[in-house]
N, C-alpha and C positions, 0 to 999 in steps of 0.2 A: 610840600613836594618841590623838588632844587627841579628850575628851571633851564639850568645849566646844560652844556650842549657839552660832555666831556671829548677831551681829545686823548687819544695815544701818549703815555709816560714813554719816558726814552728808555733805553737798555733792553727795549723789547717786551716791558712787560704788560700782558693783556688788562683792559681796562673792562669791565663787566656792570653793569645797571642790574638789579634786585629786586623786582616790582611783587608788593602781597597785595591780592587781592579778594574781596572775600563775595564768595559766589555760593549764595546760600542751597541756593536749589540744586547744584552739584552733590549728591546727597547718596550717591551709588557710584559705584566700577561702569557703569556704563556711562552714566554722565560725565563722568571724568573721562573717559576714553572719548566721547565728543567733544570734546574742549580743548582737550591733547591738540587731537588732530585736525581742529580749527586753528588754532596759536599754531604747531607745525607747520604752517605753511606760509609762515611769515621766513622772511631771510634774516639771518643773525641771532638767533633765538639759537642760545647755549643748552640750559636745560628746563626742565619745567616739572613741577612739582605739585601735583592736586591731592590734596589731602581732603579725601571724604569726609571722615568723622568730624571735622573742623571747620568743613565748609568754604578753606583757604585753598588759593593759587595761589604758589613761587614760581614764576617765569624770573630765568634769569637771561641778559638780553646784550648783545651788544649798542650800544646808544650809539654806535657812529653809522650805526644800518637799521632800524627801528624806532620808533621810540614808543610812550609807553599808550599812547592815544591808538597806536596800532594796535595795540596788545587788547586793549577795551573792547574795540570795534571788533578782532576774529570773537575775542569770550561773547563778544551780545548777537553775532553772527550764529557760533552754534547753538543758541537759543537761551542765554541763559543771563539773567540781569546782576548787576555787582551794585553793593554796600555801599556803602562809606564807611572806612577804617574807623576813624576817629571823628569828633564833633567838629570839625573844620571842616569837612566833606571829601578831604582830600585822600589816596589811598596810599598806605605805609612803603616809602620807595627808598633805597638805600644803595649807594655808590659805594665798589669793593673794586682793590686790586689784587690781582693772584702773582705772587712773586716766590720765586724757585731759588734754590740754594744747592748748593754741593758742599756735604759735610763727608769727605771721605773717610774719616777714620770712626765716625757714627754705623760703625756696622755689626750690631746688633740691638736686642731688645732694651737690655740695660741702660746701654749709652741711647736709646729712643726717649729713653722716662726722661732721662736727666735733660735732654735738651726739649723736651716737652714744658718740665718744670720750669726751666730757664723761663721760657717765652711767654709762661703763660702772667710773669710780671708784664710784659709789654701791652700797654692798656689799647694801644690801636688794632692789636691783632683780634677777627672775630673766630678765625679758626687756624689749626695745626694737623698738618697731616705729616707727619713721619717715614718713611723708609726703607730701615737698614738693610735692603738688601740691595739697594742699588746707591743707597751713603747720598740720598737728597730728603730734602725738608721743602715742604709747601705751608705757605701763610696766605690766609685771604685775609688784605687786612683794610679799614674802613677809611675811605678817601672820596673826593668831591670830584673826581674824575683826571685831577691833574695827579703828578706825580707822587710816589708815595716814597720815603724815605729810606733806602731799606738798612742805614745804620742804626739804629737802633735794634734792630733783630740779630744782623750781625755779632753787634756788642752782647747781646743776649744768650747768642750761641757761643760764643767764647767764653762768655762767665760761665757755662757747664764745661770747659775745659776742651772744646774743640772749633776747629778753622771753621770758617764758612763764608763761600765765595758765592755773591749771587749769580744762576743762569740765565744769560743770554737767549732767550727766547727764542730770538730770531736766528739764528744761525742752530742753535740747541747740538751741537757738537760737544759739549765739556758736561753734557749733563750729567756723568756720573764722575766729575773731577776728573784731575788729570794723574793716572797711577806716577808717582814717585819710587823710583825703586827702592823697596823699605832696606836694602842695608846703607843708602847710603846716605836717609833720613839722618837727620837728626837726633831722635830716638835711634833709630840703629845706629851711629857713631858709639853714640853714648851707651848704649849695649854691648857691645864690643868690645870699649873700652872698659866698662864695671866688669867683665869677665874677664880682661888682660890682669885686674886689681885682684880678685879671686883668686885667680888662679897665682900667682905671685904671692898672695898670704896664706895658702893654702901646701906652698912651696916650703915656707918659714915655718909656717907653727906646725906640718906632719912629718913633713918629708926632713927636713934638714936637721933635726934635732938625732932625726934615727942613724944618722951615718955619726953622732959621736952624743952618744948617752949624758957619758960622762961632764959634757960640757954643759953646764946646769945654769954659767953665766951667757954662752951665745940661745942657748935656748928661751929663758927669759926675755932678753933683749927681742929675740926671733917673733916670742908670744906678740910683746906689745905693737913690735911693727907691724903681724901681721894684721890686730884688731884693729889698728888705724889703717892699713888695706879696706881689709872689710868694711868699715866705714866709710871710706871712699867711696868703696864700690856702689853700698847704699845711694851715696848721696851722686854718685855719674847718673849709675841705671835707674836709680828708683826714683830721683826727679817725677818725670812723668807720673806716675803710678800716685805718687803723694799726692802729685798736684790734682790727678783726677780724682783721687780718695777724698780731699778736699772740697773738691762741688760736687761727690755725689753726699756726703754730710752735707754740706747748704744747701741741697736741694731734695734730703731726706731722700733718700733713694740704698737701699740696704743692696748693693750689686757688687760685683768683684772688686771693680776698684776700691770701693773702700775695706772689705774685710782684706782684701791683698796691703794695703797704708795699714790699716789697723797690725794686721801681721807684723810686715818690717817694724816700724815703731815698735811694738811691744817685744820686740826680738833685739833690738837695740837698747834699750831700755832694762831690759831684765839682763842684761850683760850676755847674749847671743848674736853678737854682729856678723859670725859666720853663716849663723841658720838665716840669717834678716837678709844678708848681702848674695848668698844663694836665692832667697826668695823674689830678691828685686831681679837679679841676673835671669832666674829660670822664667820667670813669671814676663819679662821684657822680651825673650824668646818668643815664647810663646803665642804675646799680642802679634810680633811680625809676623810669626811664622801665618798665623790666624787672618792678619791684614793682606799678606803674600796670596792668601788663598781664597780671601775677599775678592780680592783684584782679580782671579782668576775668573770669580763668576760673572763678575761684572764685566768681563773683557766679551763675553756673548752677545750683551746687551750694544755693547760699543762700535760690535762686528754690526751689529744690523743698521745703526745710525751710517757708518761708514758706509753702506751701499749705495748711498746718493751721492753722488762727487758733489765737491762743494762750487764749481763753477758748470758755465753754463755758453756755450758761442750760438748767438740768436745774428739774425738777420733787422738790421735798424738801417732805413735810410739808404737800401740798396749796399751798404755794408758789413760785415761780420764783426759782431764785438765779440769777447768774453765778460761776461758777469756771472756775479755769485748768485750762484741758484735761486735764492731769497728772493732776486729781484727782477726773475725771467715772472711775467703774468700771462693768463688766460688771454689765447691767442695770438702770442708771441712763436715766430717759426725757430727752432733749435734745428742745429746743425749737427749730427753726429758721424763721426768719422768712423770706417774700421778699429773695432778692439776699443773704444770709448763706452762709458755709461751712459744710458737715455738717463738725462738729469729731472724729467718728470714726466707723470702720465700724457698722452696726446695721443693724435691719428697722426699716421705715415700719410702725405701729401705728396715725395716724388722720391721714386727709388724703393729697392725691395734689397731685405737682408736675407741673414738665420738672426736669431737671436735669442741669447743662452736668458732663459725665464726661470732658472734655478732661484735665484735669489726671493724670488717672489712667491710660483707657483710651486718649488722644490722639483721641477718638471729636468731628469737626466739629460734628453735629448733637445736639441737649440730646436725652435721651431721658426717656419718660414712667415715672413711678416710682410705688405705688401700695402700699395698706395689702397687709402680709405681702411687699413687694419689697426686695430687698438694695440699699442704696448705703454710699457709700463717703466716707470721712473726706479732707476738702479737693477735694472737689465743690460746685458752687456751686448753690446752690436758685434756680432762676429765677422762679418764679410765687406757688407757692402755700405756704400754713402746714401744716407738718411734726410729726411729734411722733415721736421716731426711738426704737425701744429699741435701746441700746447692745450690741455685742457682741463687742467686745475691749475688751481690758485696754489698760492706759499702752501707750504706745511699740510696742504689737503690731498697730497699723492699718494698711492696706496702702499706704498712703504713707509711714508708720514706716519698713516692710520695702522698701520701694522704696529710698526716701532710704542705708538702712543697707548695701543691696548693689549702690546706686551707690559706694555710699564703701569696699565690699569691692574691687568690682570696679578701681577704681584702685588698691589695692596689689598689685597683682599682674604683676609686669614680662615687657612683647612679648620675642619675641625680638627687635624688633629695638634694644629697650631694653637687655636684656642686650647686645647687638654693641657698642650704641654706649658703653655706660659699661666696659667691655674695651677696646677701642680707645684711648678716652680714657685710660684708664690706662697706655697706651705710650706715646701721641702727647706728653703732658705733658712727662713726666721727657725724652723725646728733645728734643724743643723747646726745652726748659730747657737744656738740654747744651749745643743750638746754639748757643745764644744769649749761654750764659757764654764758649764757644769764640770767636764772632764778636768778640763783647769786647775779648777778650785776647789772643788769638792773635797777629791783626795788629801791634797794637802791641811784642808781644816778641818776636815773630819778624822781619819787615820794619821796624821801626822807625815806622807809622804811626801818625796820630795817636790819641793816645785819645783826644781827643772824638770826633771822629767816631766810630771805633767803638764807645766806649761806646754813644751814642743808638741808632745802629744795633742792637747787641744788647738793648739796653733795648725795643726794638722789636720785636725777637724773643719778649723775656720776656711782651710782652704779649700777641702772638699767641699765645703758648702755652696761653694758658686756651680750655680747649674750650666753655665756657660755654654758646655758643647754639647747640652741637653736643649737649649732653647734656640741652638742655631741649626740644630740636624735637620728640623724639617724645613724650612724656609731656605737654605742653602737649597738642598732637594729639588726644591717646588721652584725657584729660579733658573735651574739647569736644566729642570724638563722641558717646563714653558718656553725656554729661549731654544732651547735643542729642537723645539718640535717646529719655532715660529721658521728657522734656518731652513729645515728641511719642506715648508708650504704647508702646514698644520699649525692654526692661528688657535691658540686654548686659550679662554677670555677671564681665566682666572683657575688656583689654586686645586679648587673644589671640584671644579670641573675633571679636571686634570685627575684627579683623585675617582672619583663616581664612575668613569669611563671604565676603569678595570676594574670596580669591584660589582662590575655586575656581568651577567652573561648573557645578554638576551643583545638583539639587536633588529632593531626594524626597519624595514628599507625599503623606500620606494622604489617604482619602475621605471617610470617617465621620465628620462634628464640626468637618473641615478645609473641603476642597472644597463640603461641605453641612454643613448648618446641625446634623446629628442630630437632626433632629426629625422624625417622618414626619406628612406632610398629602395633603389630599385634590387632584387633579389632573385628574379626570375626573369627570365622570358623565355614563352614557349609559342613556336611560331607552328602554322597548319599549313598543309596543302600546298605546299609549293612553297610558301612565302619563307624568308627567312626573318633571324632574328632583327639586324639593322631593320628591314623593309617594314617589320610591328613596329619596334620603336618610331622608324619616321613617322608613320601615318598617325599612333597614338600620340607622339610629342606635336605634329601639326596639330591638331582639334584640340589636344588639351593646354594649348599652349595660351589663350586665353581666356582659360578659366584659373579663380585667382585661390580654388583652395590644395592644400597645403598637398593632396598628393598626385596631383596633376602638375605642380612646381615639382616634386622629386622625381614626374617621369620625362619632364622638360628639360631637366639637368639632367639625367642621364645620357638623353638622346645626345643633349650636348657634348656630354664626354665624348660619347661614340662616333663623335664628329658626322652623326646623323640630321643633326636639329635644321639644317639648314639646307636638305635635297629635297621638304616636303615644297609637295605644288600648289596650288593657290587654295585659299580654304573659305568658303561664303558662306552664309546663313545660319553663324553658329546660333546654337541652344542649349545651353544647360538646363537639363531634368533634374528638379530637387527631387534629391535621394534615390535617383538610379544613376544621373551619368550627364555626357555630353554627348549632343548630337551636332556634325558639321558636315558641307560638303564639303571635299576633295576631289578637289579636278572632276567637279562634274560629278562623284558618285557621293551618293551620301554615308558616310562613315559613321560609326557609334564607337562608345567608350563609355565602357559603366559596369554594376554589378553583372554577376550571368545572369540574375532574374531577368535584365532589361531585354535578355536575347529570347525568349520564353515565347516570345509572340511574334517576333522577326524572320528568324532564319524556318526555313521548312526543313530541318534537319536533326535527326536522331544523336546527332553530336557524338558519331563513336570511332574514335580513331584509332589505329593501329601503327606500331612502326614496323618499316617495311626497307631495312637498310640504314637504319640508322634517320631514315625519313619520315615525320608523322603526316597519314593519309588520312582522308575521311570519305564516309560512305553513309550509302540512308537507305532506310526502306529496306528490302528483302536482303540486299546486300549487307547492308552496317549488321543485320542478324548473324548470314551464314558466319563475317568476318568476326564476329564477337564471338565462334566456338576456337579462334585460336586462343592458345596459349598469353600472346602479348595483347593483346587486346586490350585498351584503353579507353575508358569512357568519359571525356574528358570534363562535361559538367559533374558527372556522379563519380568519378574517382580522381579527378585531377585536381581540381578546384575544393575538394573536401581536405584534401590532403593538406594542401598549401595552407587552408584556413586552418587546419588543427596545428602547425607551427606559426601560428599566431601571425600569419602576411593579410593583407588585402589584395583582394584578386580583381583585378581589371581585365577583361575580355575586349576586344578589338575584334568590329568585323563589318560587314554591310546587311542590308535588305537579306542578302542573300546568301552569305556565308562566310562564316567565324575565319577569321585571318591568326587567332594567336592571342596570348594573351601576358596580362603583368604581373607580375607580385611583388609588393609594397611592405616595407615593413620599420620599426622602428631598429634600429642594428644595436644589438647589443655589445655594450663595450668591448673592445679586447680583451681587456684585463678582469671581467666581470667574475668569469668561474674561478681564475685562479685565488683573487681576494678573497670570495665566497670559498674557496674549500681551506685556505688557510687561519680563514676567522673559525672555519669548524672544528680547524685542527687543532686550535688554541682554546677549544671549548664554548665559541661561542656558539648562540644558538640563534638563530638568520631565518625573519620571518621575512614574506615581502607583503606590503599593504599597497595596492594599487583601483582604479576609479577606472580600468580599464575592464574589457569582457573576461571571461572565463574563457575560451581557449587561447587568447593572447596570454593571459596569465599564465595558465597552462602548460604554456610553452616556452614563454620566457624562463619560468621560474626549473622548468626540466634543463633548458640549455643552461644555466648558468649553478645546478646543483641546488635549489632549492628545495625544500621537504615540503617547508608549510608556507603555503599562502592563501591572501584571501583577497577576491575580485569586486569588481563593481561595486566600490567605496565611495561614500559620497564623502566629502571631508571631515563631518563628524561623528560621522562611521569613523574612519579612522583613527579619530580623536576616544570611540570608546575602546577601540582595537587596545589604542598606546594605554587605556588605565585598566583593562583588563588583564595586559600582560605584567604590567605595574604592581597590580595586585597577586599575582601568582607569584611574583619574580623576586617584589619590592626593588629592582633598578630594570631600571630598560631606556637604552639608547635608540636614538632614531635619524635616520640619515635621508635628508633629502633634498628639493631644491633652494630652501632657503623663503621661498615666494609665496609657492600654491600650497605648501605644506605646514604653513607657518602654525595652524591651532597644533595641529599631534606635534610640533617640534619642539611647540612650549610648554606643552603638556609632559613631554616626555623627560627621564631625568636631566639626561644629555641631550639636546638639540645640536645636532649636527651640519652642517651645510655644504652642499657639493657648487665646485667651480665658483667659488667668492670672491677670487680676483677680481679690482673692478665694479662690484656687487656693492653700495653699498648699504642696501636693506640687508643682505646676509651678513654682512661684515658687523652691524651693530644687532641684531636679532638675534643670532646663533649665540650658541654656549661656544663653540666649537667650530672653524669654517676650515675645509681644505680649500686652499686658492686655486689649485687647478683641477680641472677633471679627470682626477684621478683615485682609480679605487684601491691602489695600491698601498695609498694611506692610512685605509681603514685599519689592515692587517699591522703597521706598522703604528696608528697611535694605540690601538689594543696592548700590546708587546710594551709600548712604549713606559702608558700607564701600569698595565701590572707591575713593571720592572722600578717604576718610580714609589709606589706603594710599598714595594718589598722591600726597598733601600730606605724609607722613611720609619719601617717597622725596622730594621737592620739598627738606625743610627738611634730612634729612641730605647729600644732592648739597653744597644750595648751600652749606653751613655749609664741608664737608671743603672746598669748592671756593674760598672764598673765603678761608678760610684759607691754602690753598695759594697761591694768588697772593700773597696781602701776603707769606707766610712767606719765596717766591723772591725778591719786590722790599724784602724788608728789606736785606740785606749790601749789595745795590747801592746803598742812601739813594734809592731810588725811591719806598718805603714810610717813613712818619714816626711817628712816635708818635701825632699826632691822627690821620692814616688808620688807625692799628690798633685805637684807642680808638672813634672816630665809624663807621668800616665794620665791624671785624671783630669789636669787643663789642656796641655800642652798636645800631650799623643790622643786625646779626647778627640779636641777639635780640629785638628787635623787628618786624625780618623772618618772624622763623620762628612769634612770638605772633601776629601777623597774619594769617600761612597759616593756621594752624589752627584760627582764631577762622572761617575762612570756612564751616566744618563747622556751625555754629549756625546757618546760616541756609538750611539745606539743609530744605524741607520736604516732608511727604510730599504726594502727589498724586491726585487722584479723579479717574473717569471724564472727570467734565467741564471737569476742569481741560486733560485731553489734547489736541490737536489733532491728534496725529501725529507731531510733532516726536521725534527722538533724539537732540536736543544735549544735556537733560539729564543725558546719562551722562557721566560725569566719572571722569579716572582721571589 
């Protein structure tokens, strides 16, 4: 075991400690879940790894905040004793660093292998994670905690025939390269130019011979210049193309580039340097037009990193500096001016703004923000001067976390990703067979010609790259993910993204989801003289110190009503568990509690009548005659019944000797609740609500907000058989809730969805799925969203398998040419399929009054 104390390598790259340790008796999912959440609560502790069947821990751990005596101490803390690795006694401990690359022109799966293969000669490295959709490469590679080299990977990524610039960690601005504009690359020169060479020989050997037949010596002369055109043009534009055809043969990799080298050459070769110099020209097109469109997805990813300005004006030493963001720390005060970005999550300490939480929450409207209020890092200050105390660290602000599990959640492959890079692995080599068949065949068997069949199976070789078959989904599945993270819909991978619309069911909590959790005042009904203020004063004096939750929402009312502060002196309070409060007021003694508590107090028939718009009360002989009117109101037996069947709590206010009026309490249901609920109907979903609350609370929530079916008084795993019996009728069922209290049925359910994760972060790493703000407007828009992503992923593999198939039939016949294989079946393919799924970014969510009614917006 290295004794060694590692320190930080420069350029920013993170330094990580490996510690296995083997913990026999961890031996179940439950025992590893106690040892999780021992080690958890150490600081610095990256990820952790309990593998039951094995009896192993992997804690992987920062050593500049930990070390590995801590890690021992939490495991034999949750009860459970460790091994010795090996006959030394010592436990297997291993120093890695993780270092980032930008491989921009690595933007797909083919060019993935090849720079997999490359690397996997470099003996330091112990692992390769790959990318192509955002063109970076991750190595965790084996070091003593000092710095680790990173030329040799470099050199490694270059011998498969592409740049690679390490990322800067610290700053992580260029982490998807810096876009070049491809015509003014290099390659694009050189494309340009092989096409000015084409076209020029193309001139000589078609065109120029037809304007004089006769002339049989400039035509010849015409031929040879232009095959040395052509040749040219090979050797301008198809550079490139060789040179990658070339390591992907050293690195055995059967991918476009090399049957595209194979082409040209053999096109050259067989004395066709127009079909070979067309192939380099159309086929160089093509990668730009493809890298043109790369850049395009990638420009999403790049928006969200740009939300954090890269500087920072904090207060040091009674001074104003600027620094770079990187170097503003926890508890550092930041100064933000009108129309500037908050540079990191904090509390407001002096001054109140608006401030536009678009970036974050996807929330339309700026909200007001105010001393002791949370905002968030690349939020924009609209109005006013700020002075924010900071309260995360570098890289830990929730646009950090955002940006880092959008860029999670693209490694992690759909199934319809795995189908399609399976497939393609047949479809190739079959292709290829064909193609060398069509070739040859003819000519040795029947005696025909081999030019023809050469071009013809040359034709085939080209169709055989699956190219814009194996980029449709993954381009897709990057535009939706980033489209949804823009608009405050955080999808934490591929899959996810995908399962949300292929199922119809949805489950929804009450608490926090459907309502706001917060309970406020809903009613007030005053008696006998009194009015409304004069209830509230007396009810907000007595309940004002009692400390539960809806005696605080009739405290804040009064408050609003600028009541809270005319009540008179209040002595001898008492809280009654489970009927109320009892206090004097000015001398009389006051009550506040259910109506049961009034049962035994007032000597009164409790039956009121309005009488002008005024509610009276009467008892005895009288409260009868009055009860043969018409209005007649009975206020414990018809008031208080009422109120409780739209799910309020009813607080009655009154003395010894008669009922003054009373409260109703309630949890408020969102604004926007029915509307999302009738447009997820509209869209066919099917909107259960699971709630741990009573039956007529439910009742009535689930009426006010358009719900059919629900089910009450859940204890959590109730809930939990709720989500696997709908599971089981449905086979998908999503569920949307707080992230916290809901966490078994969230995990359980396909989709786990999380409401208000801003901020959050148990919901931010927990959820499949987290909206950042409280907003149910999302729901209806990631439904739409998904479907619309799915239908464009089924769109791009159809048409790719389909268009394929047609050129592949009309090759042997010379119906299909080498430029239709090149201009349709790479070129107009994959440019095809980047354009389907570029449509997903412009999918927006939708408010109430955006609607008119329309249902075309659903898309599938």
């Amino acid at each position: 075991m290295s004794d060694s104390s590692p320190t930080g390598p420069p350029d920013g790259r993170s330094v990580t400690r490996t510690l296995e340790l083997r913990v026999p008796e961890m031996d179940c999912p439950s025992c590893a879940g106690k040892v999780t959440n021992s080690v958890e609560a150490l600081d610095g502790i990256e990820t952790i790894d309990p593998q039951v069947t094995t009896g192993k821990l992997f804690v992987e751990y920062d050593p500049n905040v930990v070390d590995d005596d801590d890690v021992r101490e939490r495991v034999r803390a949750a009860g459970y004793s460790i091994e010795s690795g090996r006959a030394g006694g010592s436990d297997r401990e291993s120093d890695t660093v993780t270092l980032e690359f930008a491989v921009p022109e690595m933007d797909c799966s083919s060019c993935a292998g090849k720079v997999e293969n490359a690397l996997e000669g470099v003996s330091e490295i112990d692992s390769i994670e790959t990318q192509p959709t955002t063109g970076r490469v991750t190595v965790t590679a084996a070091g003593t905690g000092s710095a680790v080299d990173p030329g040799p990977i470099v050199t490694a990524i270059e011998s498969a025939g592409y740049e690679a610039t390490p990322i800067d960690d610290e700053r992580g601005r260029d982490r998807f390269g810096t876009p070049e504009p491809v015509w003014r690359s290099r390659r694009g020169v050189g494309t340009i130019a092989g096409g000015v060479l084409v076209t020029v020989g193309m001139v000589l050997q078609f065109v120029l011979p037809a304007f004089d037949p006769q002339a049989f010596v400039v035509a010849e002369r015409a031929f040879h210049v232009s095959h040395l055109l052509f040749i040219a043009a090979v050797a301008v534009a198809g550079t490139p193309i060789l040179r990658n055809g070339y390591y992907s043969a050293r690195n055995r990799s059967l991918d476009i580039d090399f049957l595209m080298s194979a082409g040209i050459v053999g096109s050259v070769l067989t004395h066709h340097p127009f079909e070979g110099a067309m192939l380099a020209v159309l086929f160089s097109v093509a990668q730009l037009l493809e890298r043109y469109s790369m850049d395009r997805a990638r420009d999403s990813m790049r928006e969200l990193m740009d939300l954090s300005p890269e500087t920072a004006t904090i207060q040091r030493d009674g001074q104003e500096v600027t620094v770079p963001v990187d170097a503003v720390a926890r508890g550092d005060v930041v100064i933000v001016r009108p129309g500037e970005k908050i540079p990191t999550d904090g509390i407001v300490r002096e001054g109140s703004s608006t401030i536009d939480q678009a970036p974050i929450t996807g929330e339309s409207v700026p909200v007001e923000r105010g001393e002791g209020e949370e905002v968030y890092g690349g939020t924009i200050n609209e109005a006013g001067y700020l002075e924010i105390e900071v309260t995360s660290e570098p890289g830990e602000s929730t646009i950090a976390k955002i940006v880092e599990l959008v860029e999670d959640a693209q490694r992690e492959s759909t199934d319809r990703e795995q189908f399609v890079e399976r497939f393609a692995s047949v479809y190739t080599p079959i292709v290829v067979a064909l193609a060398i068949t069509v070739a040859v065949a003819p000519p040795l068997l029947a005696g025909a010609s081999w030019n023809t069949w050469f071009l013809r199976g040359l034709t085939l070789l080209v169709i055989a790259c699956p190219c814009a078959f194996v980029i449709s989904t993954p381009v897709s599945v990057v535009s939706g993910i980033t489209s949804a993270a823009r608009n405050g819909v955080l999808v934490k991978g591929g899959r996810h993204l995908e399962a949300v619309g292929e199922g119809d069911v949805l489950a929804i909590d009450k608490t926090g989801t459907l309502t706001t959790g917060e309970l406020s005042v809903t009613d007030v009904v005053a008696l006998e003289g009194a009015d409304e203020d004069d209830v509230l004063r007396r009810a907000g004096a007595i309940e004002r110190r009692s400390e539960h939750p809806i005696a605080e929402a009739i405290v804040d009312h009064a408050d609003e009503r600028d009541v809270g502060d005319a009540a008179g002196s209040v002595e001898d309070f008492e809280a009654l568990p489970g009927e109320g409060v009892r206090a004097d007021l000015d001398g009389v003694t006051h009550y506040a509690g259910k109506p049961d508590l009034f049962d035994d107090l007032a000597n009164l028939e409790h039956t009121h009548v309005t009488d002008g718009g005024q509610v009276q009360a009467f008892e005895g002989a009288e409260a009868r005659r009055q009860c043969e009117r018409d209005d007649c109101i009975d206020l414990l037996r018809e008031v208080v019944p009422d109120l409780e069947s739209q799910g309020k709590t009813v607080v009655v206010v009154g003395t010894d000797e008669q009922l003054l009026g009373l409260v109703a309490i309630a949890d408020r249901v969102r604004p926007e609740a029915e509307w999302a609920v009738s447009r997820l109907q509209a869209q066919g979903v099917r909107t259960v609500m699971l709630t741990g609350d009573n039956e007529g609370t439910a009742r009535a929530i689930a009426s006010e907000v358009g719900i059919e079916e629900y089910h009450a008084e859940l204890l959590p795993e109730e809930k939990l058989e709720w989500i696997r019996r709908l599971d089981d009728e449905h086979g998908q069922v999503a569920m949307v809730g707080d992230g916290i209290n809901d966490a078994p049925a969230l995990a359980t359910a396909t989709v786990g969805i999380a409401m208000g994760a801003a901020g959050t972060d148990t919901a931010l790493e927990t959820a499949d799925i987290a909206l950042m703000g409280d907003d149910l407007t999302r729901l209806p828009y990631l439904f739409r969203l998904s479907r619309t992503a799915n239908g464009v992923i089924r769109q791009n593999i159809w048409a790719s398998l389909g268009v394929k198939a047609v050129l592949a039939a009309g090759a042997p016949f010379g119906i299909v040419t080498v430029i239709h294989a090149v201009v349709v079946g790479d070129m107009g393919m994959s440019l095809g399929v980047t354009g389907n799924a570029m449509r997903l970014s412009r999918i927006e969510p939708e408010s109430p009054e955006d609607v008119s009614g329309s249902e075309s917006e659903i898309e599938a």
